[in-house]
C-alpha positions as CSV (number, residue, x, y, z in Angstrom):
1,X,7.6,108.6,138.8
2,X,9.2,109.6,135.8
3,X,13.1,109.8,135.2
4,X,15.9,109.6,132.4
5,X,17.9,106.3,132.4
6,X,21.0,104.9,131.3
7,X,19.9,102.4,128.1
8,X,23.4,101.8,127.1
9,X,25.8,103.8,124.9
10,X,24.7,106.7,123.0
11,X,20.3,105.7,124.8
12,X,18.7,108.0,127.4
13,X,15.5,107.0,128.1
14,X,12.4,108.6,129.4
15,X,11.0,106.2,131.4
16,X,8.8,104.9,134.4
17,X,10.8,104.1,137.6
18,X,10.0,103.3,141.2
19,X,9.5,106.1,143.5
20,X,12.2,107.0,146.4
21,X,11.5,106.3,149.3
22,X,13.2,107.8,152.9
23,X,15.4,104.3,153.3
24,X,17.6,105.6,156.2
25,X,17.0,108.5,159.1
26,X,19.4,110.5,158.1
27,X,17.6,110.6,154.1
28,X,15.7,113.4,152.2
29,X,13.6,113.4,149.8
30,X,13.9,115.8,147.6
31,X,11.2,117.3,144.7
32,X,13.1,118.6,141.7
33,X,12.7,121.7,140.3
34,X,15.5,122.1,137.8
35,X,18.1,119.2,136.5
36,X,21.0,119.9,134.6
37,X,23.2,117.5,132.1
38,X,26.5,117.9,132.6
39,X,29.8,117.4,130.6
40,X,30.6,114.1,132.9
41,X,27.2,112.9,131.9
42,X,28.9,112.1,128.0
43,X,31.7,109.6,129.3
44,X,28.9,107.0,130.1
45,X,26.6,108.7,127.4
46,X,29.7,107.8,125.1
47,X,31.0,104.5,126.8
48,X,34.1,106.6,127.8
49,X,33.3,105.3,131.6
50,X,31.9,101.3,132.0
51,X,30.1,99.8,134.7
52,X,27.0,101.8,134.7
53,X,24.1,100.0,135.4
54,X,21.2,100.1,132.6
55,X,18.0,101.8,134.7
56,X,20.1,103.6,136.5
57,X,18.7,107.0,137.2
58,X,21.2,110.0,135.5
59,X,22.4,113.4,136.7
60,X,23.7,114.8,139.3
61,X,22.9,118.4,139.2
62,X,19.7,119.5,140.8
63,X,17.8,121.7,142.6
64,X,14.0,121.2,144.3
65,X,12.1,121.3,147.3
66,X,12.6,118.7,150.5
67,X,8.8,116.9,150.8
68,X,10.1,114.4,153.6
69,X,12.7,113.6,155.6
70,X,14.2,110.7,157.9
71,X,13.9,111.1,161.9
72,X,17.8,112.2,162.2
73,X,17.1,115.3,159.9
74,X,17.7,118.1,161.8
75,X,18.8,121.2,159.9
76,X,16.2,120.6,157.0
77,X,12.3,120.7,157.0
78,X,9.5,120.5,153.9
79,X,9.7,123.4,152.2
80,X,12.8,124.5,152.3
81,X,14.4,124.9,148.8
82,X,17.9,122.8,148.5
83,X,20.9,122.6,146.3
84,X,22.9,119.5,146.1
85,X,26.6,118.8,145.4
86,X,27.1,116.1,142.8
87,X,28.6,113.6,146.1
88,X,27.0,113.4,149.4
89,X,28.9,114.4,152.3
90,X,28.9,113.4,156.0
91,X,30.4,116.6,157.3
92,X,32.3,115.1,159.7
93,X,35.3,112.5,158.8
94,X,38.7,113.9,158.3
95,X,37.9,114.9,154.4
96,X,34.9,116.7,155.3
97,X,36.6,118.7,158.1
98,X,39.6,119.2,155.9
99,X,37.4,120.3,153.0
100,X,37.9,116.9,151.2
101,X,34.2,116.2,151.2
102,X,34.6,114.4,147.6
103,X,36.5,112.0,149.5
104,X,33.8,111.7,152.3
105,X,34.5,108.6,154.0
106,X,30.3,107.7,153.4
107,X,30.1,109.4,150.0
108,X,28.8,108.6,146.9
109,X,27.9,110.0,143.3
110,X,24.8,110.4,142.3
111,X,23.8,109.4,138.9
112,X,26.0,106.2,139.5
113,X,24.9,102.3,140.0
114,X,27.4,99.6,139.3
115,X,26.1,96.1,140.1
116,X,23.0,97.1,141.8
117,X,25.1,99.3,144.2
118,X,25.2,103.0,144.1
119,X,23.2,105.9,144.3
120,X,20.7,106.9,141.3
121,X,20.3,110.6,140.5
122,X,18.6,113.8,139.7
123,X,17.0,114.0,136.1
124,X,13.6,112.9,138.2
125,X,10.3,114.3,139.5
126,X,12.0,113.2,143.1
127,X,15.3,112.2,144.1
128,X,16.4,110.2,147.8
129,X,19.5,112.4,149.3
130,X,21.7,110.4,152.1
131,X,23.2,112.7,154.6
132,X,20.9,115.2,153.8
133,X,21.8,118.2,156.8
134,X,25.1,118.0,155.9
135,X,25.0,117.0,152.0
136,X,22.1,120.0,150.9
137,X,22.2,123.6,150.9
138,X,19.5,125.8,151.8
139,X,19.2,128.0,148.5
140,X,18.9,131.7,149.2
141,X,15.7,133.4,148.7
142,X,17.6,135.9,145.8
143,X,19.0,133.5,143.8
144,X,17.1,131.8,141.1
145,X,16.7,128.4,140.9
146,X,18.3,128.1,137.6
147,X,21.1,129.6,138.7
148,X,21.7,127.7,142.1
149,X,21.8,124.7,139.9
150,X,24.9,126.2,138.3
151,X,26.6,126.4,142.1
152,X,26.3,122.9,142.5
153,X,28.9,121.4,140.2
154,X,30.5,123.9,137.1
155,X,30.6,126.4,139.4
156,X,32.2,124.8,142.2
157,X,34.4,123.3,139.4
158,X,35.3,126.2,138.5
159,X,36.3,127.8,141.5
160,X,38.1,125.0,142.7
161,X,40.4,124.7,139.4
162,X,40.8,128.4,139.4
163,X,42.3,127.9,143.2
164,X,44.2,124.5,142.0
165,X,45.8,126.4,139.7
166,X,47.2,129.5,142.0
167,X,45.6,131.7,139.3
168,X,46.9,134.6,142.4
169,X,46.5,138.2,142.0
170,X,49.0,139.3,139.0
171,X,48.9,135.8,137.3
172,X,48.0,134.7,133.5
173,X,46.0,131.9,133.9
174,X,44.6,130.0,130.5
175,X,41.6,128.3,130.2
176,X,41.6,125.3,127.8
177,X,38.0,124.6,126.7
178,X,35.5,127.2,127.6
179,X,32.3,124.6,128.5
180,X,30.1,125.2,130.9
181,X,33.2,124.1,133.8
182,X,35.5,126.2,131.7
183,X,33.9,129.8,131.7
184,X,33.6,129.5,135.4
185,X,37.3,128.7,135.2
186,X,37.5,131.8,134.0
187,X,34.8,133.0,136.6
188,X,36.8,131.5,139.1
189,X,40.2,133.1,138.2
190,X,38.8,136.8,138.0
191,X,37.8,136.4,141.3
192,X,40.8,135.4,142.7
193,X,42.3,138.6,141.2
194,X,44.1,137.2,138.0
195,X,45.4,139.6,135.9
196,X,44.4,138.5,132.6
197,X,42.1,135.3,131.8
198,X,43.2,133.5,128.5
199,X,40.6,131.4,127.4
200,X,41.0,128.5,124.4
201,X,38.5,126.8,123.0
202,X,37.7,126.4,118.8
203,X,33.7,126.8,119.2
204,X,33.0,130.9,118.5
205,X,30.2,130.6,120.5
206,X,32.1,129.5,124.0
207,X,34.6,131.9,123.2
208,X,32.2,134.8,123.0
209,X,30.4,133.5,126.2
210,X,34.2,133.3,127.8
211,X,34.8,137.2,126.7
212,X,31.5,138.7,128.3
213,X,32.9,136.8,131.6
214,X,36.4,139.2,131.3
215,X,38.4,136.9,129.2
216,X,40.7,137.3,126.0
217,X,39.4,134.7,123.5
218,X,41.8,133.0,121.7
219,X,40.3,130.8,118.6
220,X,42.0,127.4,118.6
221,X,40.9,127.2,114.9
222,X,38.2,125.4,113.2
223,X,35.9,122.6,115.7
224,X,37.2,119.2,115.1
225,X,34.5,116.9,113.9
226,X,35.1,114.1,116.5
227,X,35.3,115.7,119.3
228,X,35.8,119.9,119.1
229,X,37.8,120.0,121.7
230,X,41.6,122.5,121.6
231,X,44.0,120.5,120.0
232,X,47.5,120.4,121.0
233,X,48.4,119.5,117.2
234,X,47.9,123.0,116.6
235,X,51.2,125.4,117.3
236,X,49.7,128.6,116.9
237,X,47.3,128.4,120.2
238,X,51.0,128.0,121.9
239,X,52.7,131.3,119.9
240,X,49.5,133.1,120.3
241,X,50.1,132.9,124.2
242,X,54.1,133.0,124.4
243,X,53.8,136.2,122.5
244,X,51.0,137.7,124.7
245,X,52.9,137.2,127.8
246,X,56.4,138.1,127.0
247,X,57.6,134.7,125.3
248,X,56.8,133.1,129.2
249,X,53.8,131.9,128.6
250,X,51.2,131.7,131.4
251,X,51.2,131.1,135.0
252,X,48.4,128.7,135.4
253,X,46.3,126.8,133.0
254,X,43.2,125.2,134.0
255,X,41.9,122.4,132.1
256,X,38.2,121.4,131.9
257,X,37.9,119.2,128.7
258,X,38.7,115.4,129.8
259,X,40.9,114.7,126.8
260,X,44.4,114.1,126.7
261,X,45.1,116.5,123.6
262,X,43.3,119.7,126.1
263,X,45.4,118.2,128.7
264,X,48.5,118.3,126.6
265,X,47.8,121.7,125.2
266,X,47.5,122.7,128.9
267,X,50.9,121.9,129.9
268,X,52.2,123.7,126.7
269,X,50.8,127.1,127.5
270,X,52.3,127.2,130.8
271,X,55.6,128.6,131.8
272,X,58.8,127.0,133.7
273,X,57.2,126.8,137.0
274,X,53.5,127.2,136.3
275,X,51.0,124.9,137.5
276,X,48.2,122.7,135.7
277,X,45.0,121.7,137.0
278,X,43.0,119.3,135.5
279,X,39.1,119.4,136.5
280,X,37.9,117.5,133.1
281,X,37.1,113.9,133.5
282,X,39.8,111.7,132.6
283,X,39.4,108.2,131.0
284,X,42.8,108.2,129.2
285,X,45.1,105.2,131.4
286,X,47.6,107.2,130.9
287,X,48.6,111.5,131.1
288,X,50.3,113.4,127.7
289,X,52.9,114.2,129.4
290,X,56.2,112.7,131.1
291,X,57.8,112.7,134.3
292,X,61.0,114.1,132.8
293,X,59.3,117.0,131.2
294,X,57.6,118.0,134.2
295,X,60.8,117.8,136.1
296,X,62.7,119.8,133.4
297,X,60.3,123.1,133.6
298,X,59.6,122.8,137.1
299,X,55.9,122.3,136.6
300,X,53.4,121.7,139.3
301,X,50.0,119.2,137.9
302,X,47.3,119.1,140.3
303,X,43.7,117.1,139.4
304,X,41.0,115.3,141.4
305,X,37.3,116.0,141.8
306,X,35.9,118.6,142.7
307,X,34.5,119.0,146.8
308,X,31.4,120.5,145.4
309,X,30.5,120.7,148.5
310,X,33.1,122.9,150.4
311,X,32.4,125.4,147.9
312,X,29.0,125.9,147.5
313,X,28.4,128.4,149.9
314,X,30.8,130.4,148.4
315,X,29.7,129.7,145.1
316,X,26.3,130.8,146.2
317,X,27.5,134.2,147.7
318,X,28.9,134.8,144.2
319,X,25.2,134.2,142.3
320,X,23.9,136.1,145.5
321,X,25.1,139.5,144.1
322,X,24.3,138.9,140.6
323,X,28.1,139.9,139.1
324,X,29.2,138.4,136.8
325,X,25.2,137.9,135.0
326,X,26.0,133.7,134.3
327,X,22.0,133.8,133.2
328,X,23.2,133.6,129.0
329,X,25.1,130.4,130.3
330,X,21.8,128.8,130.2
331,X,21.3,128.8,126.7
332,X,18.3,125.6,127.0
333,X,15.1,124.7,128.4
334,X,13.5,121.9,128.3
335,X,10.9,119.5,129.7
336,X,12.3,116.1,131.4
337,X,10.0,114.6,128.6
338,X,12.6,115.5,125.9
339,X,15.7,114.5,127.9
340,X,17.1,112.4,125.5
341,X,16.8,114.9,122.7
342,X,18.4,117.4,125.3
343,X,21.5,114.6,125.4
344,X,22.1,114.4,121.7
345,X,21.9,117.9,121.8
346,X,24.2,118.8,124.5
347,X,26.7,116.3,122.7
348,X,26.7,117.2,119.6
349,X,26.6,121.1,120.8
350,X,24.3,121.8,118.3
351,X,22.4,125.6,118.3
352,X,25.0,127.2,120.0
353,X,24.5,124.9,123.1
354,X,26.0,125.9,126.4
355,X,24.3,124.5,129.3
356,X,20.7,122.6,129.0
357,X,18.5,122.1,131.8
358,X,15.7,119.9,132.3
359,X,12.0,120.9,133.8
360,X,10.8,118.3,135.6
């Protein structure tokens, strides 16, 4: 079949691979319909993240059909059209049934093989799932494909960082770097009944995106040519939102860059007391802020990956009534054939790129 693989830094290619196979009972095997590349795709992409295995099979967003599955599949049958988390799940160790399933004691990534171990992933024709009943989601017969593919991962993300970051009923919350991950931040906190929505981010294009979502944009100033993410260099992004909450400054910030200058900016905007959550992918050994400081405002810093998983259901009753439209959140289509064009695209966020998915 054909797939995108990891060549090395900065080399996707389209290539030839062996097809999955059912390789335990509990296995589906899945036909994709639509892939997505995703910001955690770049830290490999960019040799942020080592150990990835050259061949290995990317992504981890997808959504298809199930053509097979293993003799201990019981909830699934061919036909049925699936979403996937970005981790399988066993549904049934102590993180599963604590909503932990990231942490599944059987879990894995997909997208991910280090020294020939690991799972590969979605930007396929066909993709193996482990744990399939409890790992997919049936897709409801309403919601587009497209859009299931958002629920998940940034979705999910979203949600979760939105609820990481108490962004309660009454609260500020501020959203540093308005991605994909980020506008569902700001998804995320509406829903949860935040007062206002502050989103950062220096690309006008995310910041209009984060505005038609309920958000006040705030314009961290011009894109930085490495890596155009908010920039905690920059004091005016902090006065901007200590003078549009009463000097305070917000409640919650969530994060969803992966940079330590977002991350730093993050624990600026927040008041004495607020709390931080960190769903961008950190590869930084060490975090922009210190013990002391935290200790001195009385701030609360919550991270970890997302259990995709435990929301999708939810996120999936959210695309089910069709409010807020996230449709203009795909802003590319393409065929699997021009995947690795699709990469440099997505990376360099060239032509007003948001979120790119891939047709196999």
């Amino acid at each position: 079949m054909r797939a995108l693989t990891f060549g090395g830094v900065e080399t996707v290619l389209y290539d030839t691979v062996p097809e999955p196979a059912i390789a335990d009972e509990g296995d589906a095997l899945v036909e994709v319909e639509v892939a997505g590349i995703c910001g955690s795709d770049l830290h490999p992409y960019f040799g942020r993240e080592t150990g990835l295995d050259t061949g290995t099979v990317l992504g981890h967003e997808f959504v298809g059909r199930v053509v097979e599955t293993g003799a201990a599949v019981r909830r699934l049958r061919p036909g049925a059209r699936v979403v996937s988390p970005f981790t399988t799940s066993c549904g049934a160790c102590f993180f599963c049934r604590s909503g932990l399933t990231a942490r599944c004691e059987q879990g894995r990534l997909f997208g991910w093989v280090e020294g020939g171990r690991g799972l590969h992933g979605g930007q396929a024709e066909r993709v193996r799932v482990p744990l399939a009943d409890a790992t997919l989601v049936e897709v409801p017969e309403e919601v587009p494909s497209e859009l299931a593919l958002l629920a998940g991962d940034v979705l999910s993300t979203g949600l979760f960082g939105a609820e990481m970051a108490r962004a309660a009923p009454g609260a500020v919350a501020a959203i540093v770097g308005c991605g994909p991950v980020g506008l569902m931040a700001v998804v995320g906190c509406r829903q949860l009944g935040a007062e206002r929505v502050l989103a950062v981010d220096r690309v006008a294009e995310r910041l209009r995106a984060a505005e038609r979502l309920g958000a006040e944009p705030i314009d961290a100033g011009p894109p930085d040519a490495e890596s155009k993410a908010p920039d905690a260099a920059d004091p005016e992004v902090t006065a901007a939102v200590r003078e549009t909450t009463g000097g305070r400054g917000a409640d919650a910030a969530v994060e969803a860059v992966g940079s330590p200058a977002a991350l730093r900016l993050a624990v600026e905007l927040v008041r004495p007391g607020g709390t931080v959550a960190a769903v961008g992918v950190h590869t930084a050994p060490t975090l922009p802020f210190s013990p002391v400081e935290a200790y001195d405002r009385n701030l609360t810093f919550r991270t970890g990956r997302c259990p995709a998983r435990h929301y999708l259901p939810m996120a999936l009753d959210l695309l089910r009534t069709g409010s807020p439209d996230l449709a203009p959140l795909i802003t590319h289509r393409l065929p699997l054939a021009d995947g690795p064009a699709a990469y440099r695209l997505f990376a360099e966020r060239r032509d007003g790129c948001l979120k790119v998915i891939l047709l196999p």
